[in-house]
C-alpha positions as CSV (number, residue, x, y, z in Angstrom):
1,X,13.7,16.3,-58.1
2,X,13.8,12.9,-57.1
3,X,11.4,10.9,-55.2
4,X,13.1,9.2,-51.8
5,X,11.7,6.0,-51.3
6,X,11.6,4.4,-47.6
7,X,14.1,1.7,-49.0
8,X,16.7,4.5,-48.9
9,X,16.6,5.6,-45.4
10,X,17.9,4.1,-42.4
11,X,15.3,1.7,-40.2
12,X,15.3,1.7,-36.3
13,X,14.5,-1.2,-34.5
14,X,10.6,-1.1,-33.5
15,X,10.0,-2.0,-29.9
16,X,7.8,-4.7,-30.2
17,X,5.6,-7.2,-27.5
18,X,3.6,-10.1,-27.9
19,X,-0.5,-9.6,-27.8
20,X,-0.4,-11.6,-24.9
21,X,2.3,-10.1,-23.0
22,X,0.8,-8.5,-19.8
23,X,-0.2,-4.3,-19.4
24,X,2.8,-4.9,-16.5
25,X,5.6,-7.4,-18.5
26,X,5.2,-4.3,-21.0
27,X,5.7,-1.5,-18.9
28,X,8.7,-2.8,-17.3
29,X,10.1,-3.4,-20.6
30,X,9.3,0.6,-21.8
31,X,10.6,1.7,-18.5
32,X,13.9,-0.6,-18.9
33,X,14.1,0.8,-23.1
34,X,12.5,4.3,-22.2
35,X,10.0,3.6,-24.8
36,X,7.1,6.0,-25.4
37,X,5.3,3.3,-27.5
38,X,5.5,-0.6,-28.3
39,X,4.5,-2.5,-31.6
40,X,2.5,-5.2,-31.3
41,X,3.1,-8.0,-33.7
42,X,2.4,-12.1,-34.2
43,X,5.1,-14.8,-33.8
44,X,4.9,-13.9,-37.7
45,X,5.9,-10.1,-36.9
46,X,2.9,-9.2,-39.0
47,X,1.4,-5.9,-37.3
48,X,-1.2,-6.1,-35.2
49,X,-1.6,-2.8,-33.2
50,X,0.5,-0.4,-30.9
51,X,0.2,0.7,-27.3
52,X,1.5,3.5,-26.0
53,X,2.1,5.0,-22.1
54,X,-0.7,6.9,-22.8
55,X,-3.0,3.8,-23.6
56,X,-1.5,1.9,-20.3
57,X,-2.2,5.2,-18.4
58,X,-5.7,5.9,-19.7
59,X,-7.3,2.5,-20.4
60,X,-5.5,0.9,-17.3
61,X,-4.0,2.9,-14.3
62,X,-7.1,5.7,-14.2
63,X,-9.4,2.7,-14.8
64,X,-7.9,1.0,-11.7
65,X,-7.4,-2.3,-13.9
66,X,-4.9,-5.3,-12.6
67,X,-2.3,-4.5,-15.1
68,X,-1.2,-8.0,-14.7
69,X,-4.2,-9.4,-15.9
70,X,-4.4,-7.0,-18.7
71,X,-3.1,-8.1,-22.2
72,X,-1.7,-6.3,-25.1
73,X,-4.5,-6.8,-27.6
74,X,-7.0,-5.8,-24.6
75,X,-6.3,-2.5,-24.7
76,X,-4.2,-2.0,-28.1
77,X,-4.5,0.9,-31.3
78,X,-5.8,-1.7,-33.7
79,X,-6.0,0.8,-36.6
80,X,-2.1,1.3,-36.9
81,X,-0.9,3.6,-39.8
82,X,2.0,1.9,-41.4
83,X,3.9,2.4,-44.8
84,X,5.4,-0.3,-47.1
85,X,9.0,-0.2,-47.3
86,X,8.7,0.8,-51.4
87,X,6.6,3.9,-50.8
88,X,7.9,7.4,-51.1
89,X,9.5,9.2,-48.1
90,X,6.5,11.9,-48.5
91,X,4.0,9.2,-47.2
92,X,5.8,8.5,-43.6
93,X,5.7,12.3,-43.5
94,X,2.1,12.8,-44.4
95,X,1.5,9.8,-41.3
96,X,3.4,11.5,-38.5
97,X,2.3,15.0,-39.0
98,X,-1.3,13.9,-39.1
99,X,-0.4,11.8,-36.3
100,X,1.4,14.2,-34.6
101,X,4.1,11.6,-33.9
102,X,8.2,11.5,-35.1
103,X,8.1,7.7,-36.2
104,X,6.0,5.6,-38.3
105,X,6.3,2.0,-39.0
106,X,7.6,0.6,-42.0
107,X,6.1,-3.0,-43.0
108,X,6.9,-5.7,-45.9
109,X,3.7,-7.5,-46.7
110,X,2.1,-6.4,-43.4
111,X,5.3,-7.7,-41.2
112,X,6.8,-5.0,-39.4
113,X,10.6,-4.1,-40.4
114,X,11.4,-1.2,-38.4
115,X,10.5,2.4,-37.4
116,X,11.5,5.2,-39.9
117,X,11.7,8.7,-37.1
118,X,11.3,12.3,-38.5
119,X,15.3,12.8,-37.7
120,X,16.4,10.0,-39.9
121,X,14.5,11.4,-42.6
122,X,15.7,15.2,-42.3
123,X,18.7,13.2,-42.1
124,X,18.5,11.7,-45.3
125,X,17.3,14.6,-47.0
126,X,19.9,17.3,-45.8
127,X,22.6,14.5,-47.1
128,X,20.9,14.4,-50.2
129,X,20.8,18.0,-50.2
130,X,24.6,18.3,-49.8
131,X,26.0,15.3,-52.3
């Protein structure tokens, strides 16, 4: 059979911030988008970390933090598992089920591109599957 690469499949756009957007600037933003999770990236879009509603919960709410004197890259996932856009589909796979997530980021050079999600892939696969 042959291998899907990443290059194949559709990209979302990643919801992204600044490092030094504020815990509060980025929560309005997730409520406003209904985002579970923002990438943080430079002015370069190189890929810096990701914070989730979790992170804002655990790390500022329950720690009774100012959220608007908290930044991004206070309280952010450093370690962020990414792909490059020429790997195989089988590798954004391996990511989000030992993540237990349904997207991964996709990155060119370390500069974030978009979000590949476990639908898109499916997706892609079941077309395959059918043509």
């Amino acid at each position: 059979r042959q291998e899907k690469k990443m290059s194949e499949i559709q990209l979302l756009k990643a919801d992204t911030c600044s490092p030094e957007d504020s815990v509060t600037k980025i929560s309005k933003f997730m409520q406003k988008n209904k985002a579970r999770r923002v990438f943080v990236i430079d002015k370069n879009k190189k890929l810096m970390g990701i914070l989730t509603t979790v992170d804002i919960i655990n790390k500022v709410i329950a720690k009774e933090k100012d959220p608007s004197k908290i930044k991004a890259k206070d309280i952010m996932e450093k370690s962020v598992k990414s792909i490059e856009l020429s790997d195989p589909l089988d590798k954004a796979l391996g990511i989000m089920n030992s993540l237990k997530t349904f997207v991964c980021p996709i990155v060119d050079k370390g500069k974030l591109l978009g979000i590949v999600s476990y639908q898109s892939i499916i997706a892609s696969v079941v077309k395959s599957a059918r043509s």
